[in-house]
DSSP file (Angstrom, degrees, kcal/mol; ACC not computed):
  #  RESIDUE AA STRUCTURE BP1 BP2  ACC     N-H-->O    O-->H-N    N-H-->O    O-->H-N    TCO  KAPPA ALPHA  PHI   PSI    X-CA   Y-CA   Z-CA
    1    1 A X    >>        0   0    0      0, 0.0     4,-1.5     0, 0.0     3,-0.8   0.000 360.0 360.0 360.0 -41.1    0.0    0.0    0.0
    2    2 A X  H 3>  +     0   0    0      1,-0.2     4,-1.7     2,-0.2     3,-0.0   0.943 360.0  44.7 -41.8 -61.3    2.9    1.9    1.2
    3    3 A X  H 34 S+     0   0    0      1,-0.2     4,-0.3     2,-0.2    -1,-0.2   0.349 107.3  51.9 -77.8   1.0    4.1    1.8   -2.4
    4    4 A X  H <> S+     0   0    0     -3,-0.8     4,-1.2     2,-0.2    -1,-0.2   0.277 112.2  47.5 -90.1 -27.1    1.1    2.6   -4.4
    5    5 A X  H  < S+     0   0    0     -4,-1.5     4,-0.4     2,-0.1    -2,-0.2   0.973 111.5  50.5 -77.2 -54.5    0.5    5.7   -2.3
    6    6 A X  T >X S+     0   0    0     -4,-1.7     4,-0.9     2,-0.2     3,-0.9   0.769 112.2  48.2 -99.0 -50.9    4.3    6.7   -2.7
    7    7 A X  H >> S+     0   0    0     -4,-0.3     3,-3.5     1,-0.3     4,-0.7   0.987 111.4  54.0 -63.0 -66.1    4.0    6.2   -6.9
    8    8 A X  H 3< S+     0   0    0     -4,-1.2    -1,-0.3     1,-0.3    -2,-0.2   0.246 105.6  48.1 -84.7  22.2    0.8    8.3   -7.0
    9    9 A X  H <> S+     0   0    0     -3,-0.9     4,-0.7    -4,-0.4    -1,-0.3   0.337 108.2  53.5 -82.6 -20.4    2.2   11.2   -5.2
   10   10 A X  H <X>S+     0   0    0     -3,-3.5     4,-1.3    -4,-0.9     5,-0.7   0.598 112.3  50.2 -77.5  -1.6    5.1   11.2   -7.5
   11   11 A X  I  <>S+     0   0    0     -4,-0.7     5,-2.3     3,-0.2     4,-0.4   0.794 114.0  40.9 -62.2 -56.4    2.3   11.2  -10.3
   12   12 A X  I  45S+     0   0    0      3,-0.2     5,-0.3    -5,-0.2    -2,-0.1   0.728 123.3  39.1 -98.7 -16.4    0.6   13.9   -9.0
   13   13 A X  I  <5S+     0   0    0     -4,-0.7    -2,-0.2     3,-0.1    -3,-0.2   0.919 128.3  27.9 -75.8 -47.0    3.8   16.0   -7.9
   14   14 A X  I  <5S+     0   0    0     -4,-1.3    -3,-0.2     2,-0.1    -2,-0.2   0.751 130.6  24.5 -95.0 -42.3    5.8   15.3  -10.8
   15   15 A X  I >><S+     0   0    0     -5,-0.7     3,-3.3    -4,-0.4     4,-1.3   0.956 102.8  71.1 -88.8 -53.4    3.7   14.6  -13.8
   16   16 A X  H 3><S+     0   0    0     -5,-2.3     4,-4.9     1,-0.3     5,-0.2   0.858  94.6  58.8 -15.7 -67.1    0.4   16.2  -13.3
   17   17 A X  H 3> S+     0   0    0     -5,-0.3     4,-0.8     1,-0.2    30,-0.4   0.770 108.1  47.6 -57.3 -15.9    2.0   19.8  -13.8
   18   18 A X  H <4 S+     0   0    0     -3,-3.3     3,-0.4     2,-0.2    -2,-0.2   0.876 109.7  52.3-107.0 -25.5    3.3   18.8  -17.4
   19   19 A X  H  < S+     0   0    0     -4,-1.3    -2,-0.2     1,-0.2    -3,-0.1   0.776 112.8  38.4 -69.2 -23.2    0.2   17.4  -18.5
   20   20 A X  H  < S+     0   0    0     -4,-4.9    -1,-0.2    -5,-0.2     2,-0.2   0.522  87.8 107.2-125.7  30.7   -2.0   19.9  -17.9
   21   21 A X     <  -     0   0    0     -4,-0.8    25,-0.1    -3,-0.4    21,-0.0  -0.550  64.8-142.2 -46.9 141.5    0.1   22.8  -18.8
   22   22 A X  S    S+     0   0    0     -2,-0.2     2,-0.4    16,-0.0    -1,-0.1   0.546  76.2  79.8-111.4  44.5   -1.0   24.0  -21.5
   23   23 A X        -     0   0    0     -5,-0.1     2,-0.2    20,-0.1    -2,-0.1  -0.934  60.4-169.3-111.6 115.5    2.6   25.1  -23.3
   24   24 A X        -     0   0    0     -2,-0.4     3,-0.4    24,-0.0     4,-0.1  -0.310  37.0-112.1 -89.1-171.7    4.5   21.9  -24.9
   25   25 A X  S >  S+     0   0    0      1,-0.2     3,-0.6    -2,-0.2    -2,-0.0   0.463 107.8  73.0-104.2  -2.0    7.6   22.0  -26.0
   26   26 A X  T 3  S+     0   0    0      1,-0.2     4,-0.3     2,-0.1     3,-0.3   0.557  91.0  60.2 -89.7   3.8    6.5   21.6  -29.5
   27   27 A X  T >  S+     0   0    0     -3,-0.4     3,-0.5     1,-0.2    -1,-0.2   0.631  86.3  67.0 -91.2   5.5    5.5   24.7  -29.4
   28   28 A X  T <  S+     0   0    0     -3,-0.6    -1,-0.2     1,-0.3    -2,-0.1   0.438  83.1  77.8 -73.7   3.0    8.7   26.2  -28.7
   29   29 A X  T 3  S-     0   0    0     -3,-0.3    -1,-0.3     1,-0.0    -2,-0.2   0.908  89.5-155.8-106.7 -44.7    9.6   25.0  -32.2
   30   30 A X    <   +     0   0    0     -3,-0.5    81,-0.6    -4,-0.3    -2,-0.1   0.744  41.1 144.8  87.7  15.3    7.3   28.4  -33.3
   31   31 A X        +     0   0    0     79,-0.1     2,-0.3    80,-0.1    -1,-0.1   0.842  68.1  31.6 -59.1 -29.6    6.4   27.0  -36.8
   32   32 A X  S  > S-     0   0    0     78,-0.2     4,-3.6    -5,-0.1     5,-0.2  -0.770  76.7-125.7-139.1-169.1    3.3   28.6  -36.4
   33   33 A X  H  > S+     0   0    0     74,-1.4     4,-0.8    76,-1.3    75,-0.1   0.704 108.6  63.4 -97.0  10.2    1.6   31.6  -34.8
   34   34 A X  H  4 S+     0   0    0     73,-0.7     4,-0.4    75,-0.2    -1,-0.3   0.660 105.8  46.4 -99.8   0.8   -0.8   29.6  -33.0
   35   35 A X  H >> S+     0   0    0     72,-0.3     4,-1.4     2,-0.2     3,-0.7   0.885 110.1  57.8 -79.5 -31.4    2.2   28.1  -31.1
   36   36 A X  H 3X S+     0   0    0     -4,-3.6     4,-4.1     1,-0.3     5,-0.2   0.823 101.2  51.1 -47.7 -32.0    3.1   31.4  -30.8
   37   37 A X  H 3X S+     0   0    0     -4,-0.8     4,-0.9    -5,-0.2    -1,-0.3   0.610 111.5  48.3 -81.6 -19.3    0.0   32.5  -29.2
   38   38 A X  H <4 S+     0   0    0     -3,-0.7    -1,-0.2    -4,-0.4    -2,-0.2   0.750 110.0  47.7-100.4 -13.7    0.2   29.9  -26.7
   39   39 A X  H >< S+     0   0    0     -4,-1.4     3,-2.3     2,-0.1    -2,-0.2   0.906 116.3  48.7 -78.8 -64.0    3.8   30.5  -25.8
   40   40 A X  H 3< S+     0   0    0     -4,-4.1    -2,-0.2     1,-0.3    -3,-0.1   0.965 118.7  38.3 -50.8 -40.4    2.9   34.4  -25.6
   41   41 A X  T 3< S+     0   0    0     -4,-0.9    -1,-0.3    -5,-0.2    -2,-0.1   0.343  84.2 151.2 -87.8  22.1   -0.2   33.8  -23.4
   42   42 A X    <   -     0   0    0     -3,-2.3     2,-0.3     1,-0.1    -3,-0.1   0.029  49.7-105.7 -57.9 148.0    1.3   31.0  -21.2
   43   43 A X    >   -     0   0    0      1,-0.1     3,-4.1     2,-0.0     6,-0.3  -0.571  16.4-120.8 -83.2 125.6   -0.2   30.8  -17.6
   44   44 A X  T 3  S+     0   0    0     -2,-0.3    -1,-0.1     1,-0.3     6,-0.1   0.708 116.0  45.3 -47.0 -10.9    1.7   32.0  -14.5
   45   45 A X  T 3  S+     0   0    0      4,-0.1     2,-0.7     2,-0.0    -1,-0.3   0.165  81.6 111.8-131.8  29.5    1.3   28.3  -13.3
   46   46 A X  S X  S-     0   0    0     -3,-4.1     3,-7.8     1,-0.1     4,-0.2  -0.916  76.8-127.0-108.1 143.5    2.2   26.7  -16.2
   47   47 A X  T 3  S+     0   0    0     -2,-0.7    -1,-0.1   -30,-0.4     4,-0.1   0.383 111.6  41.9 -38.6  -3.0    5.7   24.9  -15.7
   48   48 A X  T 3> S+     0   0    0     -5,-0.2     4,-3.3     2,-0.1    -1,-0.3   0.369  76.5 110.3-142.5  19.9    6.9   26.7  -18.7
   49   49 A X  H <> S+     0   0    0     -3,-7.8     4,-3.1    -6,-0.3     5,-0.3   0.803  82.9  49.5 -59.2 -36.7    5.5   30.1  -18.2
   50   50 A X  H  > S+     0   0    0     -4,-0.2     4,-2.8     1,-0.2    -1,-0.2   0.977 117.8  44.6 -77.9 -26.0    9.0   31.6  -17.6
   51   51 A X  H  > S+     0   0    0      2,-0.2     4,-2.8     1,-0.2    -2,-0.2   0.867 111.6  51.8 -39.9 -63.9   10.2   29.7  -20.9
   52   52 A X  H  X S+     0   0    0     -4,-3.3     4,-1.4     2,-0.2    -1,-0.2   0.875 107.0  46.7 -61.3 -52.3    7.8   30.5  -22.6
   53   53 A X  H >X S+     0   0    0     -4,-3.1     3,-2.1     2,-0.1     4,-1.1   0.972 109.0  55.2  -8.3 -81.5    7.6   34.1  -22.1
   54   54 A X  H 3X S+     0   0    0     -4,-2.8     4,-2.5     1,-0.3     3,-0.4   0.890 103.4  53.9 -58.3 -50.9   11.1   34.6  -22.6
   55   55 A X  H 3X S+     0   0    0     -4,-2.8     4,-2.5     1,-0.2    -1,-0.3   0.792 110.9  53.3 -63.3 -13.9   11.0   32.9  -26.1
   56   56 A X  H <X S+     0   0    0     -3,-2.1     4,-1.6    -4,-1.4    -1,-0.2   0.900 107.4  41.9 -83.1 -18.5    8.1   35.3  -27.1
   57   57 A X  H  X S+     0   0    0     -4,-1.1     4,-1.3    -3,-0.4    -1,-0.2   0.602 114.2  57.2-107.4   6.6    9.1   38.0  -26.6
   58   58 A X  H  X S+     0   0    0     -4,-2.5     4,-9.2    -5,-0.2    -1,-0.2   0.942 108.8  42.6 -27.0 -83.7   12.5   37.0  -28.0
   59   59 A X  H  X S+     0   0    0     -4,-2.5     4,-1.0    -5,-0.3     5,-0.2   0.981 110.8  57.4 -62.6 -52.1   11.5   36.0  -31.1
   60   60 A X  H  < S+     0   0    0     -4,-1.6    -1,-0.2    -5,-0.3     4,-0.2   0.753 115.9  40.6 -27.7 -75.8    9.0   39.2  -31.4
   61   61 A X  H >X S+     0   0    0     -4,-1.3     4,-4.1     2,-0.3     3,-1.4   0.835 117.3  48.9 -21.7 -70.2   12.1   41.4  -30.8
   62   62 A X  H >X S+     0   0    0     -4,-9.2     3,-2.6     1,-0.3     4,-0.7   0.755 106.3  50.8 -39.4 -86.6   14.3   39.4  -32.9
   63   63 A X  H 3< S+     0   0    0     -4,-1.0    -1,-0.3     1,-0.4    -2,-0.3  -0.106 116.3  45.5-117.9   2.9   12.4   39.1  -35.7
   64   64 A X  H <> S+     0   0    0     -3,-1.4     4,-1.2    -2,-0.7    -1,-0.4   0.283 105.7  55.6 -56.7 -23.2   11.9   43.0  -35.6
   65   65 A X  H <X S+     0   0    0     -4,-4.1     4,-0.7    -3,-2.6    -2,-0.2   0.980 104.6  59.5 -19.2 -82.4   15.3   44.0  -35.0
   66   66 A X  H  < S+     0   0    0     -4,-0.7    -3,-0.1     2,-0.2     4,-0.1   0.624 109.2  41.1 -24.3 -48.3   15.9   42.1  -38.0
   67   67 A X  H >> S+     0   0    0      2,-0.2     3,-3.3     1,-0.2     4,-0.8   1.000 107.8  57.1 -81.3 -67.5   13.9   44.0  -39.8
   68   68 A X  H 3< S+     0   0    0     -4,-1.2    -1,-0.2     1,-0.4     3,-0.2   0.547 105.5  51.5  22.5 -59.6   14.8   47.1  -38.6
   69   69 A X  T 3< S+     0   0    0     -4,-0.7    -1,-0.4     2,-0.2    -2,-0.2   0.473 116.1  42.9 -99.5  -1.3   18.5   46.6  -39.4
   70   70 A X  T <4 S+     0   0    0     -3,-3.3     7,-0.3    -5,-0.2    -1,-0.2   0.690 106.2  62.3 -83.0 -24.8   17.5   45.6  -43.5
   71   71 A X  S  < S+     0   0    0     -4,-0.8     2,-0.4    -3,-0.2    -2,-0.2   0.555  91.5 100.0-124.6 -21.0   15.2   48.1  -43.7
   72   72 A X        +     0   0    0     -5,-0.4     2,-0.1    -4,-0.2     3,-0.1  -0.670  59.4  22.2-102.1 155.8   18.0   51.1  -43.1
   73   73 A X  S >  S-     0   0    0     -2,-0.4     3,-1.7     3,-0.1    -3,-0.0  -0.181 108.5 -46.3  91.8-169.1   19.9   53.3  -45.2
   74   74 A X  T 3  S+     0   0    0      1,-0.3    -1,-0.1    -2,-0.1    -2,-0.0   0.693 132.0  45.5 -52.7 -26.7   19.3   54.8  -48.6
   75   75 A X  T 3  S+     0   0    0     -3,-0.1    -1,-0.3     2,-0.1     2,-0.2   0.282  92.3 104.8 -98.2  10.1   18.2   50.7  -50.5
   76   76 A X    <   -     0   0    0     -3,-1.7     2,-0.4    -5,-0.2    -5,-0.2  -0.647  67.8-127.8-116.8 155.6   16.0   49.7  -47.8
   77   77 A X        -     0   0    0     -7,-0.3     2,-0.3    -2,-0.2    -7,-0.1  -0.758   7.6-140.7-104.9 144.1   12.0   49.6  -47.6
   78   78 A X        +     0   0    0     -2,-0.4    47,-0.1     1,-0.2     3,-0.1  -0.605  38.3 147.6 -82.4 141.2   10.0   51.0  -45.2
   79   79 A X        +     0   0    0      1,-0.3     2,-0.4    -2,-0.3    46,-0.2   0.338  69.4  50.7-145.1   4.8    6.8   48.7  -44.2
   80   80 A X        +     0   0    0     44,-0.1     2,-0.6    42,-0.0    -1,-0.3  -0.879  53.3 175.4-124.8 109.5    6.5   49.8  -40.4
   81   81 A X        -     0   0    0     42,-2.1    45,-0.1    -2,-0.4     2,-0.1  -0.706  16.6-165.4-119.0  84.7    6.3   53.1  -39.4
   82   82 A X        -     0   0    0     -2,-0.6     4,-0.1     1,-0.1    -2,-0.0  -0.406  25.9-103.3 -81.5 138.6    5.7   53.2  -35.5
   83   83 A X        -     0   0    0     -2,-0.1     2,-0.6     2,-0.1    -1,-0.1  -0.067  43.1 -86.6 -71.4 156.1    4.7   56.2  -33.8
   84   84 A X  S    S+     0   0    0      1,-0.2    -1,-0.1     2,-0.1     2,-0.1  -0.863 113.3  26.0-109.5 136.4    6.9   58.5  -31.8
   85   85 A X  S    S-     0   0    0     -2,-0.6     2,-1.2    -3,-0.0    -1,-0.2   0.374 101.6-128.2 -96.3 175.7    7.2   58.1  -29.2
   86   86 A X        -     0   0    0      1,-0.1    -2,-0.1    -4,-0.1    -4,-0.0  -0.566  16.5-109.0 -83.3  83.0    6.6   54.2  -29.1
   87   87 A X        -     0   0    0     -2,-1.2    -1,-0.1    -4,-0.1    -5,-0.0   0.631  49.9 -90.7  -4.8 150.5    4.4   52.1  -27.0
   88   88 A X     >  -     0   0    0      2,-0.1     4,-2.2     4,-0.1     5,-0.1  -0.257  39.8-106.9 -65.1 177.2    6.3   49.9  -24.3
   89   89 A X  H >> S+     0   0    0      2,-0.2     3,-1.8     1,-0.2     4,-1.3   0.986 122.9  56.7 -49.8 -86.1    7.2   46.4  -25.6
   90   90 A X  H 3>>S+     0   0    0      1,-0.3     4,-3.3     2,-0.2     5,-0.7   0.722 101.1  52.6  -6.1 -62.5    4.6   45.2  -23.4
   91   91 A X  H >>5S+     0   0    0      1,-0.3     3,-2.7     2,-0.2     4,-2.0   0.953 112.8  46.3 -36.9 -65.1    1.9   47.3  -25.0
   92   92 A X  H <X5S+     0   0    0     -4,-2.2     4,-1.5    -3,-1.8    -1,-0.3   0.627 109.1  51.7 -66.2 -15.9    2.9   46.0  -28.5
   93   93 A X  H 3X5S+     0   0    0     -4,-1.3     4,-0.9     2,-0.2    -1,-0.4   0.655 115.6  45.4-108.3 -17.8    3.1   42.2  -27.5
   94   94 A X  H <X5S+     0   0    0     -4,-3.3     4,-1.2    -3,-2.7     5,-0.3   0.697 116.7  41.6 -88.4 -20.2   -0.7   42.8  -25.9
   95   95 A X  H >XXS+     0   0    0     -4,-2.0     4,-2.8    -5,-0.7     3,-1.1   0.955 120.8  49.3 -72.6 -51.4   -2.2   44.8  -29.1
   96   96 A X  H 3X5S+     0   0    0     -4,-1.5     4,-5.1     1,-0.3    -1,-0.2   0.916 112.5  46.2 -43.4 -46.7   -0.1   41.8  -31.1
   97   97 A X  H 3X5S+     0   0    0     -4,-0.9     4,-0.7     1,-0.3    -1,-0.3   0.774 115.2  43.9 -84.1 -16.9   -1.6   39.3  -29.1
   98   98 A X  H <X5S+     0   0    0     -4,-1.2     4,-0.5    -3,-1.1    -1,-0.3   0.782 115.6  48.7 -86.6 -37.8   -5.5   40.8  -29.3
   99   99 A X  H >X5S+     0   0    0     -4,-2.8     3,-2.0    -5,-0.3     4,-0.9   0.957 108.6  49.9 -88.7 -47.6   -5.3   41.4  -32.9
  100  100 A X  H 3<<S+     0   0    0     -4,-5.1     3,-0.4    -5,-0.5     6,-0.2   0.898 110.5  49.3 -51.7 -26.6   -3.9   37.9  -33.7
  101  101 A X  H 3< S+     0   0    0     -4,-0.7    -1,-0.3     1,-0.3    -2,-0.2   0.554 114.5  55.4 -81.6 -12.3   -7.1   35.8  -31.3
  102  102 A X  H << S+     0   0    0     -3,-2.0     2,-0.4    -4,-0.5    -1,-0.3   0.393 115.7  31.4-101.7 -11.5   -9.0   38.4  -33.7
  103  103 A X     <  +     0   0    0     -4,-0.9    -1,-0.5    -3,-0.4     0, 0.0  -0.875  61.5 155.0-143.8 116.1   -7.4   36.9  -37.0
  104  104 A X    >   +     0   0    0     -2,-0.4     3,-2.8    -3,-0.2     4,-0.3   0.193  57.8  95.1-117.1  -7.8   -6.9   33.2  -36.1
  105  105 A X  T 3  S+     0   0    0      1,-0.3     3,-0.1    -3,-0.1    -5,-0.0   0.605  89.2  38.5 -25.4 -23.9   -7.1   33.1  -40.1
  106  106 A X  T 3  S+     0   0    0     -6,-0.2    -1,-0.3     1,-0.1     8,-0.2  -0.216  83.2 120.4-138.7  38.4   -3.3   33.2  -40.2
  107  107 A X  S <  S+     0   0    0     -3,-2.8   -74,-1.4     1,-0.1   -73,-0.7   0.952  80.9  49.3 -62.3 -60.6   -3.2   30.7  -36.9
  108  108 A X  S    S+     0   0    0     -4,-0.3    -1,-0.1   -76,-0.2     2,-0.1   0.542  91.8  94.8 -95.0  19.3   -1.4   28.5  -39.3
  109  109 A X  S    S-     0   0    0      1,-0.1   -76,-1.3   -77,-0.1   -75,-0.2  -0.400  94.0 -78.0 -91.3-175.4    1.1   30.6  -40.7
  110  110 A X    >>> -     0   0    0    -78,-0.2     3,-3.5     1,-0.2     4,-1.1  -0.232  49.7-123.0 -83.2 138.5    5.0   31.3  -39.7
  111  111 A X  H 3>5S+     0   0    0    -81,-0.6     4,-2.0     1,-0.2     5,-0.2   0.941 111.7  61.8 -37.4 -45.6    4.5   34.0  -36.2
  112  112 A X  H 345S+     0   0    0      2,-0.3    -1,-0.2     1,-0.1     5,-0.1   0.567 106.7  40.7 -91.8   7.1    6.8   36.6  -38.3
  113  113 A X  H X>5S+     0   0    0     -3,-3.5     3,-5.2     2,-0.1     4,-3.1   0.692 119.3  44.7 -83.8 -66.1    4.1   37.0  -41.3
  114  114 A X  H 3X5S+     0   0    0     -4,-1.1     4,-1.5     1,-0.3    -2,-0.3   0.830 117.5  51.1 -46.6 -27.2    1.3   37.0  -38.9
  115  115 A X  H 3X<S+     0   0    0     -4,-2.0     4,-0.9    -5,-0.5    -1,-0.3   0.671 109.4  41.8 -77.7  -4.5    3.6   39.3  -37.1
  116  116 A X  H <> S+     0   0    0     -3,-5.2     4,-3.2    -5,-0.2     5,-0.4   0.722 110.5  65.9-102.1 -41.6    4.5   41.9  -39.8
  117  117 A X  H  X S+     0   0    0     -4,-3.1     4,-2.2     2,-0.2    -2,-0.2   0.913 100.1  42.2 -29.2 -60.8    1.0   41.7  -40.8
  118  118 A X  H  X S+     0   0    0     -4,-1.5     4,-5.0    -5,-0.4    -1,-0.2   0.934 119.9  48.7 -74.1 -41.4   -0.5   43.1  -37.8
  119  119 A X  H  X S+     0   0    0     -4,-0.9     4,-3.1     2,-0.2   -38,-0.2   0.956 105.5  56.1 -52.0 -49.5    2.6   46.0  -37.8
  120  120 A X  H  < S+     0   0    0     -4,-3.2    -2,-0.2     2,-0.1    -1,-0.2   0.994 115.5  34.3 -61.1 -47.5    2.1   46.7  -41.2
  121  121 A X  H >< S+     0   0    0     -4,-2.2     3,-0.5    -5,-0.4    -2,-0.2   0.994 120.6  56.0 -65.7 -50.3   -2.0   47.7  -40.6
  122  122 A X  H 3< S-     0   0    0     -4,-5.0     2,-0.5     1,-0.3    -1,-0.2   0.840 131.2  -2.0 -23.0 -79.5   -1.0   49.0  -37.4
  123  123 A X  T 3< S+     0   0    0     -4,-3.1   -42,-2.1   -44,-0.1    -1,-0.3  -0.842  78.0 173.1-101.7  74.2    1.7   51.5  -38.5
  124  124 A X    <   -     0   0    0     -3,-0.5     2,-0.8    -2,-0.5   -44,-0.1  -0.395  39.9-105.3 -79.1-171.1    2.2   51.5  -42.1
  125  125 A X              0   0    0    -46,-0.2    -1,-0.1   -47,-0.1   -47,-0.0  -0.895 360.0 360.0-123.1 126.3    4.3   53.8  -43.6
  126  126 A X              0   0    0     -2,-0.8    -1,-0.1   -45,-0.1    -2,-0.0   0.627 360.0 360.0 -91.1 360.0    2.4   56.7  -45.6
């Protein structure tokens, strides 16, 4: 009995928390934006909320950086023109995250279309 008690308390200590988080680790893989969305909106009490965070607002960052640094000097194209001065990160990763649960049309496309998407109709450049 001893050892049937002792199993299902490592069950419910140890296992429990990864099954019903609801961030996998396949979504870390970002192929699309509805992993993305689940990474960005991850649960303080899921077991991979600080993980998960961090890689969204990573990649978000990155993957506008990126652009950022193509998109200057005299050859480069504008397609975001954000106002000054600029809403915090924060801000932009909750407008990002409201407009994407509002277009789940492009749930299975890669996070940095659906993410240029929402920047360009944000901000374009006039």
């Amino acid at each position: 009995m001893r050892c049937k008690t002792s199993r299902l308390m490592f069950v419910l200590v140890f296992l429990l928390p990864v099954v019903a988080g609801a961030v996998s680790e396949k979504d870390f893989e970002a192929k699309t934006t509805e992993e993305m969305i689940r990474l960005c909106t991850a649960s303080p009490e899921d077991p991979l909320y600080h993980q998960a965070i961090n890689f969204c607002h990573g990649y978000l960052v990155g993957a506008f950086h990126y652009y950022e640094a193509t998109s200057m000097g005299p050859a480069g194209i504008k397609l975001v023109c954000p106002p000054h001065p600029r809403p915090s990160r924060n801000t932009t990763f909750e407008m990002f995250i409201d407009w994407a649960k509002a277009h789940r049309e492009y749930w299975n496309e890669p996070p940095v279309e659906t993410e240029f998407r929402f920047l360009m109709e944000k901000w374009p450049c006039k």
